[in-house]
C-alpha positions, 0 to 999 in steps of 0.5 A: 822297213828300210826306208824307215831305218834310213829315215830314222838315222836323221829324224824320229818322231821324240828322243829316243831316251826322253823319259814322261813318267806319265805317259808309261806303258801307254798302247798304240796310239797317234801320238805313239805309234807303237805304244810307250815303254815302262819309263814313258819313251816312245818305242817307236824312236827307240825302234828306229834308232835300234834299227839303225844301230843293228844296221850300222853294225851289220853292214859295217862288219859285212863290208870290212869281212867282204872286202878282206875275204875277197882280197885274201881268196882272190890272191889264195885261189889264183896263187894256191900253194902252201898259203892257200892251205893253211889258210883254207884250213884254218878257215875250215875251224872257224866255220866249223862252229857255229858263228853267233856262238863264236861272235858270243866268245868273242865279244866276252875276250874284247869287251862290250861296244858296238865297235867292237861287235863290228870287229868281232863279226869281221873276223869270223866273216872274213873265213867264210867269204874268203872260202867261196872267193877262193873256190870260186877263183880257182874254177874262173882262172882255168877258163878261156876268157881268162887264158884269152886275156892272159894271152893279151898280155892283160895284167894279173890285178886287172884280171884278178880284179876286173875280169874275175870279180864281177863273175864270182859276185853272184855266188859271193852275193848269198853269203853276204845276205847270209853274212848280213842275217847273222849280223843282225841276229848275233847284235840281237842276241849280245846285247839281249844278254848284255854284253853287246851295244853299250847306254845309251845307243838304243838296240833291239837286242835290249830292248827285247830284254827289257821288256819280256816281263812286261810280255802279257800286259804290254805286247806291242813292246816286245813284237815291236822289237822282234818284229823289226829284226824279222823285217829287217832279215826279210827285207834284205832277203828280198833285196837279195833275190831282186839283185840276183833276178837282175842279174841273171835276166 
């Protein structure tokens, strides 16, 4: 399914907005796979391109939430202090909530767009993958390869960065597939209620809207939208899981 998102990115079969009045609501076929929607576009470009979009989206705000959260927990769980309580307490209310709900209110206070989706889920990602960072942190720097390395005269970025870091990335590396299916899903859900990616950029989450009423007569093209956001949410589970295999063999 990835494969075919990244394909997608460069190539799809006809233009995702091309509309052919006389081929609407067609079933799936060899000249559409997936069948055509109610103005005759063909729903397997619109899924792909959807795909892509929702991925831009999600990993776009897991890398920028990622790489915030590591700098403000890496600095937060080495220092402490009064900076890592305010902080972790903060971030302790904003996890408290549900965060496609947050991302929901959000979107409403900076309006619709992917951009800003992207900006939205970063800034309640940055919270949580800050907290494990931290925790995280504050139990590597009491161990003895870092008291060994401190010992050496080893620089504090050096071994907050090089030494720490790949040691915390097992534990971080779940919360980022998490982080990655709220993404998916909190896209899904914006735009499913209109306020999330704006015409013409193609998404799921719409697509999903518009086509509940035709459910019963046209099926393939609700299951192909849906179906596309579960696969896209296991298949990065899968890959998750295959990393952390690698990593513990």
């Amino acid at each position: 399914m990835l494969l075919l998102v990244i394909v997608g990115v460069f190539w799809t079969p006809y233009d995702a907005e091309a509309m052919d009045t006389a081929a609407k609501m067609q079933p799936p076929s060899l000249a559409h796979l997936l069948g055509t929607d109610n103005f005759g576009r063909d729903i397997f470009s619109r899924v792909l391109e959807g795909a892509g979009t929702t991925l831009f989206i999600a990993v776009s705000a897991v890398a920028a939430g990622l790489f915030f959260g590591i700098l403000i927990g890496a600095f937060t769980g080495w220092y402490g202090g009064w900076v890592d309580e305010v902080l972790m307490r903060v971030a302790d209310v904003i996890t408290a909530f549900p965060s496609i709900l947050l991302a929901l209110v959000l979107i409403s206070l900076l309006g619709s767009g992917k951009y800003n989706i992207i900006l939205a889920l970063t800034l309640l990602f940055i919270p949580s993958f800050s907290r494990v960072v931290r925790s995280e942190y504050a139990k590597q720097k009491e161990l003895d390869y870092v008291r060994n390395a401190r010992l050496m005269g080893v620089g504090t970025l050096r071994i907050m960065f090089v030494h720490i870091l790949p040691n915390v990335w097992p534990v971080l590396l779940s919360s980022v597939t998490i982080g990655f299916n709220n993404a998916v899903l909190a896209e899904a859900a914006m735009s499913y209620v209109g306020i999330g990616v704006l015409l013409p950029d193609a998404s799921l989450g719409r697509m999903l809207s518009e086509s509940q009423a035709f459910f019963f007569s046209a099926p393939w093209y609700a299951l192909s939208a849906g179906l596309t956001i579960v696969f896209l949410i296991l298949g990065v589970g899968l890959i998750s899981d295959g990393l952390g295999e690698w990593d513990n063999a």
